[in-house]
C-alpha positions as CSV (number, residue, x, y, z in Angstrom):
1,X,-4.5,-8.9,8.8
2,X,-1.3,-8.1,6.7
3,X,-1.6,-11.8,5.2
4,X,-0.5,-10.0,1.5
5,X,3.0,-9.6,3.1
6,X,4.2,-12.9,4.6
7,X,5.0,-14.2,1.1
8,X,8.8,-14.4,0.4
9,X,11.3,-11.6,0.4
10,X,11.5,-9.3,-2.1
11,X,13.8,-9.1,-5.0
12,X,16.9,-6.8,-4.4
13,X,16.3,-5.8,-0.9
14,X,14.6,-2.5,-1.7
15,X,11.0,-3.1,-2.9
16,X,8.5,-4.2,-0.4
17,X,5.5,-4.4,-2.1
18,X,3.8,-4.4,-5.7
19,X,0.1,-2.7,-6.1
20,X,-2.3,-2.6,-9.2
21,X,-5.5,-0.1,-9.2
22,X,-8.4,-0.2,-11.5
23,X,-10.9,2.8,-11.5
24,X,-14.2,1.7,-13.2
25,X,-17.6,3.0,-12.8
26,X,-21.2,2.1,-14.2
27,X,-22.6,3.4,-16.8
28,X,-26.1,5.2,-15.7
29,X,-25.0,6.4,-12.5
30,X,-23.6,9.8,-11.4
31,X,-20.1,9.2,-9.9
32,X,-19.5,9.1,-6.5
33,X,-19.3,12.8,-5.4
34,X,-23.1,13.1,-6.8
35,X,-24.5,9.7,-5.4
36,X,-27.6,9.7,-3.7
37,X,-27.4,7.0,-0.9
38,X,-30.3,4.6,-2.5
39,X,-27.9,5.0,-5.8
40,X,-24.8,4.2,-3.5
41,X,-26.6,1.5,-1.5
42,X,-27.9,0.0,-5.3
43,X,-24.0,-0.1,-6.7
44,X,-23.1,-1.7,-3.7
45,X,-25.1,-4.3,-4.3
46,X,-24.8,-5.0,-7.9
47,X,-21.4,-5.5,-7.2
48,X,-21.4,-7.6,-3.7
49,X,-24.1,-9.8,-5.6
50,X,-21.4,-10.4,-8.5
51,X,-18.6,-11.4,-6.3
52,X,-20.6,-12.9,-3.5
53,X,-24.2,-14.5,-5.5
54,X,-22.6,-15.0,-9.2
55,X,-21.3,-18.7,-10.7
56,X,-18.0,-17.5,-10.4
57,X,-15.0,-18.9,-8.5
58,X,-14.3,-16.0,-6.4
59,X,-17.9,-16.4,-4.4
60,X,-16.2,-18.3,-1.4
61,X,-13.1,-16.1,-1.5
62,X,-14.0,-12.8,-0.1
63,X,-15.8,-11.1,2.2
64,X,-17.5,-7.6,2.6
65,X,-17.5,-5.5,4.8
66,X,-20.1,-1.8,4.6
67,X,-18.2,0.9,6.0
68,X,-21.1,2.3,7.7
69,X,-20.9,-0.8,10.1
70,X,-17.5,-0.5,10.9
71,X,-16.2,1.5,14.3
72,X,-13.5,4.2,13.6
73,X,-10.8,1.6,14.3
74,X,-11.5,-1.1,12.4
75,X,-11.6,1.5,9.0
76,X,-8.0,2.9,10.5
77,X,-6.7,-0.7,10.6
78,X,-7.5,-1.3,7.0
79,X,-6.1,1.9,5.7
80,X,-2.9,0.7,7.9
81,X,-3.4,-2.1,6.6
82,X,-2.9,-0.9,2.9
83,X,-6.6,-2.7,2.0
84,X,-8.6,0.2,1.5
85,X,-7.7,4.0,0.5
86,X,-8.2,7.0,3.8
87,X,-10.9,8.3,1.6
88,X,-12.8,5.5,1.5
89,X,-12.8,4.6,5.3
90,X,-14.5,8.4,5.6
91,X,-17.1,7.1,3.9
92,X,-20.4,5.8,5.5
93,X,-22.0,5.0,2.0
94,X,-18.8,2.7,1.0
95,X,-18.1,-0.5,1.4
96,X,-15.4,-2.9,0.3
97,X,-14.7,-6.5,-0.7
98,X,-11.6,-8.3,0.1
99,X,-9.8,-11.7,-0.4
100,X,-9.4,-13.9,2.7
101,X,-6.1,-13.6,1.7
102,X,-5.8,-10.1,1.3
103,X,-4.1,-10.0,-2.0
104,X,-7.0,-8.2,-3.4
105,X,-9.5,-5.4,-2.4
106,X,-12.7,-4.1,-4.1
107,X,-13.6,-0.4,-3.0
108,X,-17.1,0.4,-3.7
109,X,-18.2,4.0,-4.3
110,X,-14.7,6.0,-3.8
111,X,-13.5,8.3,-5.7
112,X,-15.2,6.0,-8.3
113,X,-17.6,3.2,-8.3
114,X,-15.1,0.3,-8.0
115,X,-11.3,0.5,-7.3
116,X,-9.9,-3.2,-8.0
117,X,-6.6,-3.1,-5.7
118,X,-4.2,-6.4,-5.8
119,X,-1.5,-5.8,-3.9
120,X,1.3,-8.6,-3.3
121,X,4.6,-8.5,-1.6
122,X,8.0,-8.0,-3.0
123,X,8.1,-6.7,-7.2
124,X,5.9,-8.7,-8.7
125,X,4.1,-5.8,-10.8
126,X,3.3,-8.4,-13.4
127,X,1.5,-11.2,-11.4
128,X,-0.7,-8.0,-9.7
129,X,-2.0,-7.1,-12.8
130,X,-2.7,-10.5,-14.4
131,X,-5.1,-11.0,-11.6
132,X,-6.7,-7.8,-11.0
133,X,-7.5,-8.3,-15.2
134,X,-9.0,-11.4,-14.9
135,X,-11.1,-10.0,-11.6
136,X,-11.8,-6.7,-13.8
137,X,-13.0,-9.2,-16.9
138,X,-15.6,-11.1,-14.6
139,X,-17.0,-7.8,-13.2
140,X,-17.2,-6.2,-16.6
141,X,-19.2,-9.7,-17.3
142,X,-22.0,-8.8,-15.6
143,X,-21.6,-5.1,-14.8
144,X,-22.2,-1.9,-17.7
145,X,-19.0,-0.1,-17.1
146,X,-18.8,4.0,-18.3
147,X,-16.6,3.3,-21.3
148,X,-15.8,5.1,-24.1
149,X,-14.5,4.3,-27.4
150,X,-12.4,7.0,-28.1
151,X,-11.3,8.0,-24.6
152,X,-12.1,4.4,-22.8
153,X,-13.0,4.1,-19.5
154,X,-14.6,7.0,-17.9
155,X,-13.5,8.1,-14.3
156,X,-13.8,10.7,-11.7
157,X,-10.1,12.5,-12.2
158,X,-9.4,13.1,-15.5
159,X,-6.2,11.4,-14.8
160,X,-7.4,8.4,-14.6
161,X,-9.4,8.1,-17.8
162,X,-7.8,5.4,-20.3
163,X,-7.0,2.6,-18.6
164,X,-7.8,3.5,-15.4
165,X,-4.5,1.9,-14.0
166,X,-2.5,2.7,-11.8
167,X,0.5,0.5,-11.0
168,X,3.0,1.5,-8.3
169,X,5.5,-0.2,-5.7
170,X,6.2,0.8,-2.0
171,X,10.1,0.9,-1.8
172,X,12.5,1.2,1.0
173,X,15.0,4.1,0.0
174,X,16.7,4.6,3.6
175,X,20.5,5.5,1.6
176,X,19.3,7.9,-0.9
177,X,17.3,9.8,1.9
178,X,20.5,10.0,4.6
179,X,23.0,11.1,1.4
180,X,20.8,14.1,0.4
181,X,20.1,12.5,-2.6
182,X,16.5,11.3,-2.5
183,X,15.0,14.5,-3.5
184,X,17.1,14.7,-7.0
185,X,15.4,10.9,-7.8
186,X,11.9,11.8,-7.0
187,X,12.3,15.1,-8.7
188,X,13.7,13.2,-11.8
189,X,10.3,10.9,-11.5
190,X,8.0,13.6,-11.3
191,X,9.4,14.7,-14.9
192,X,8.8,11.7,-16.5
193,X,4.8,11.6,-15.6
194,X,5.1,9.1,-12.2
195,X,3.5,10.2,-8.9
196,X,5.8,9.7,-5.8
197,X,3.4,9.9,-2.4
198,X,4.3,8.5,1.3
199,X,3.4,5.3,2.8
200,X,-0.2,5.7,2.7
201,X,-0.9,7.2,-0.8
202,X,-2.1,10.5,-1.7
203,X,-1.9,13.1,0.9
204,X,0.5,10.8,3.1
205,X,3.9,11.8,4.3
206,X,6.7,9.3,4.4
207,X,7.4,7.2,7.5
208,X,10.4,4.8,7.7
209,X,12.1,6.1,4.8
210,X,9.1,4.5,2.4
211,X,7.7,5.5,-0.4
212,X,5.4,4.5,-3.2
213,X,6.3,5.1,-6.8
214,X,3.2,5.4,-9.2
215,X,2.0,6.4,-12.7
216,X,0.3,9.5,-12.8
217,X,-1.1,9.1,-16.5
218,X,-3.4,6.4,-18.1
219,X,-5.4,8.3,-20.6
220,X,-3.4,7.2,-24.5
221,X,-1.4,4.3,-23.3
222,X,-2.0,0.5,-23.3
223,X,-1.6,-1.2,-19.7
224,X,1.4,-3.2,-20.6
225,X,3.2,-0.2,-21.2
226,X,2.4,1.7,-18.3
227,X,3.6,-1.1,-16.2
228,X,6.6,-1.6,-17.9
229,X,7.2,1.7,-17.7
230,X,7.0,1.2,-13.9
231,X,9.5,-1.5,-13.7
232,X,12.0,0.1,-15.8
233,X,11.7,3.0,-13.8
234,X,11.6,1.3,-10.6
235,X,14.8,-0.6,-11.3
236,X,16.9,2.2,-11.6
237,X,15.3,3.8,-8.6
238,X,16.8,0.4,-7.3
239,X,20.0,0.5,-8.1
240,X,20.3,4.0,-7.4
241,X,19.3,3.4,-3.8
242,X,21.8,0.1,-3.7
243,X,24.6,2.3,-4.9
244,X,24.3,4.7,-2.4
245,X,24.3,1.9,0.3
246,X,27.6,1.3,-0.9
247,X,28.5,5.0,-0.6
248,X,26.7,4.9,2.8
249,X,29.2,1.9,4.0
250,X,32.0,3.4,2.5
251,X,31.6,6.6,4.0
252,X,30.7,5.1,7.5
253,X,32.5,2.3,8.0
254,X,31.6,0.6,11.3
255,X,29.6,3.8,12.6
256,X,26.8,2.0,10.0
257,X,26.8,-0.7,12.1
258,X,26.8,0.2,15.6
259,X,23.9,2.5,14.3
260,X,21.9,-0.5,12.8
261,X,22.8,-2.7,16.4
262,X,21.9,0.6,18.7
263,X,18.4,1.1,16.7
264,X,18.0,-2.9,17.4
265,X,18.6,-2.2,21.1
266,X,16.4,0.8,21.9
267,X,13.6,-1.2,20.0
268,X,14.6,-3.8,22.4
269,X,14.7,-2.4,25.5
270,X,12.5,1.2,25.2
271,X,10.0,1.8,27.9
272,X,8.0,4.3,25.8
273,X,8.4,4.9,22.4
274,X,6.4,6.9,19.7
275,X,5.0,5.2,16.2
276,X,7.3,8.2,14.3
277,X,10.6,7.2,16.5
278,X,9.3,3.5,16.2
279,X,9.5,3.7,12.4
280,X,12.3,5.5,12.2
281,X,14.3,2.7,14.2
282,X,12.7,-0.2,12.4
283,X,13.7,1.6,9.2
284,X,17.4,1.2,10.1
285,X,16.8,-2.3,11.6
286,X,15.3,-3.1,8.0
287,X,18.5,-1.3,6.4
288,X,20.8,-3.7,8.5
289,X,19.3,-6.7,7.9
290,X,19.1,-5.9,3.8
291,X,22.9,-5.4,4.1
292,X,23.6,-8.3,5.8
293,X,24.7,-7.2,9.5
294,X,21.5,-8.0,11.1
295,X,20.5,-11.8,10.8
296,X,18.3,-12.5,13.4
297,X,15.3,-11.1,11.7
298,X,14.2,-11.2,8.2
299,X,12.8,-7.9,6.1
300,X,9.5,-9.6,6.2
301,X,9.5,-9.5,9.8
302,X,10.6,-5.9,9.7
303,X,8.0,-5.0,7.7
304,X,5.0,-6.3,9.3
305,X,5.8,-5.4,12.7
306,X,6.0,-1.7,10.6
307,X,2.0,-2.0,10.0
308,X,1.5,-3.1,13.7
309,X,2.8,-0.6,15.0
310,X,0.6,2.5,13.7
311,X,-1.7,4.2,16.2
312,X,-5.4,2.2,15.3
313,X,-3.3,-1.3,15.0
314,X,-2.1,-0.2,18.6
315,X,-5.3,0.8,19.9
316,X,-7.5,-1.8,19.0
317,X,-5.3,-4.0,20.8
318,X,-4.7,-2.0,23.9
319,X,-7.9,0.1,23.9
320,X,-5.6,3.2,25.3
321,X,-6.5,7.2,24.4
322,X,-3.8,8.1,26.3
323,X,-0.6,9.0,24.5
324,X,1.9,7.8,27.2
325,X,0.3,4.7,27.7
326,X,0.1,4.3,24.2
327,X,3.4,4.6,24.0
328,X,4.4,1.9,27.1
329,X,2.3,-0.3,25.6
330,X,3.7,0.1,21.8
331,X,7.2,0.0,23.1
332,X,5.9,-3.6,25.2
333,X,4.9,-4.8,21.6
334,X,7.8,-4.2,20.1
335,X,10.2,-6.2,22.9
336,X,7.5,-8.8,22.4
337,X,7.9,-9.0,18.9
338,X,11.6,-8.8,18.9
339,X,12.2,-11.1,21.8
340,X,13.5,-14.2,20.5
């Protein structure tokens, strides 16, 4: 998978990817946490047969794939993948659709009946959410959504009532986190109503210096000014975390770049390697080649040899339970990758 990321590099060296959310559920049916599975199995197909069946344009662009007929792996992938949420791949009465592209997932029967993800690569917040609105519009065609006039739509967590949005961006903040100052930042976020989580949302810690950066309020506020409440946000975050590279290089010198070079060479050369250390490397590799020392890799590279790394990724290519074979054979995949 990871299609969504091979598009061109992102703007300003720091944001690797842009993600819009859309918690709807139908009207008649308990939410999720109350389903019975005929109720589950019948929202599923109401909403496969509207994507899949309907006279719309998106019939013969996804796919759909139940939960329930899924191994272990193949769910773990998509999580890594950043298609579907952890919750969802727990869940046997769930399903999802997604874009042969992978720009765009459907969760069915999360934390609500219907998550619309799009997620692209790079910050492109606005292009996400023009066309997870236009997917939301032909759902809410031929679906009865929970809505409300007074409080719109109705969710799960009371958080997400409102809009239902959430818009965030994964960013790479490898300076603020080695100068002490990335707690101060995400502190400073927190106060003004956004969420900051690790790599893999809610309940995630953060690998490779990553992070995603999200609203954590919908309920009184339009959509266009939540998003542009992310952006402007999110460029300060920005140039924050480009200052501090310049602080970083300053305070260094050329110890800055041997460190990026010796990262590349024990990525290189490593016999065993583990996905934490992995990450950690790549994260400086990623930092080197976003600062211009590194050339013989771009950040796109970087960043999807990042997802291939992680531990279902790894197994489903190497079938291996065993941790030191797991990692020989991650630390092979890596001086494959990086062989050129």
């Amino acid at each position: 998978m990871t299609n969504w990321i091979k598009n061109e590099d992102n703007s300003e060296n720091v944001v690797i990817s842009s993600r819009i959310r859309l918690a709807r559920n139908l009207i008649d049916y308990p939410f999720p946490n109350k389903l019975r599975k005929e109720e589950s199995e019948e929202i599923i197909k109401k909403v496969k047969d509207t994507i899949l069946k309907g006279n719309t344009v998106l019939k013969d662009e996804f796919e759909f794939y139940k939960m329930s007929e899924l191994d272990e792996i193949e769910r773990k992938i998509m999580v890594e993948n950043h298609l579907i949420s952890i919750d969802l791949g727990k869940n046997e009465n769930a399903g999802v659709l997604i874009k042969k592209d992978e720009t765009v997932s459907i969760m069915i029967n999360e934390e609500d009946h219907l998550r619309i993800q799009t997620l692209f690569s790079g910050f492109k917040l606005n292009e996400a959410w023009d066309i997870a609105d236009k997917i939301d519009d032909i759902l809410e065609e031929n679906l009865n959504y929970a809505f409300d006039e007074r409080l719109g739509y109705l969710t799960s967590c009371p958080t997400n009532v409102g809009t239902g949005l959430r818009a965030s961006i994964m960013v790479h903040l490898p300076a603020l986190v080695e100068l002490g100052y990335i707690n101060g930042v995400l502190n400073a976020a927190n106060k003004i109503g956004l969420a900051v989580r690790g790599i893999y949302g809610e309940g995630s810690g953060s690998l490779g210096n990553i992070y995603q950066i999200s609203n954590q309020l919908t309920l009184g506020r339009d959509e266009n000014e939540i998003i542009g409440n992310i952006i402007g946000i999110s460029k300060q975050i920005i140039e924050k975390e480009l200052s501090a590279r310049e602080m970083l290089k300053n305070k260094l010198g050329p110890k800055l770049e041997d460190r990026f070079f010796r990262s590349l060479g024990i990525l290189k050369y490593s016999r065993l390697i583990s996905s934490k250390e992995a990450m950690n490397l790549l994260s400086n590799v990623k930092l080197g080649i976003e600062m211009g020392y590194i050339n013989e890799f771009t950040t796109r590279d970087i960043d999807k040899l990042m997802i291939e790394i992680q531990p279902a990724y790894q197994l489903r290519l190497y079938n291996s339970m065993d941790s030191i074979e797991r990692d020989m054979n991650r630390a092979k995949f890596i001086r494959e990758k990086l062989s050129i």
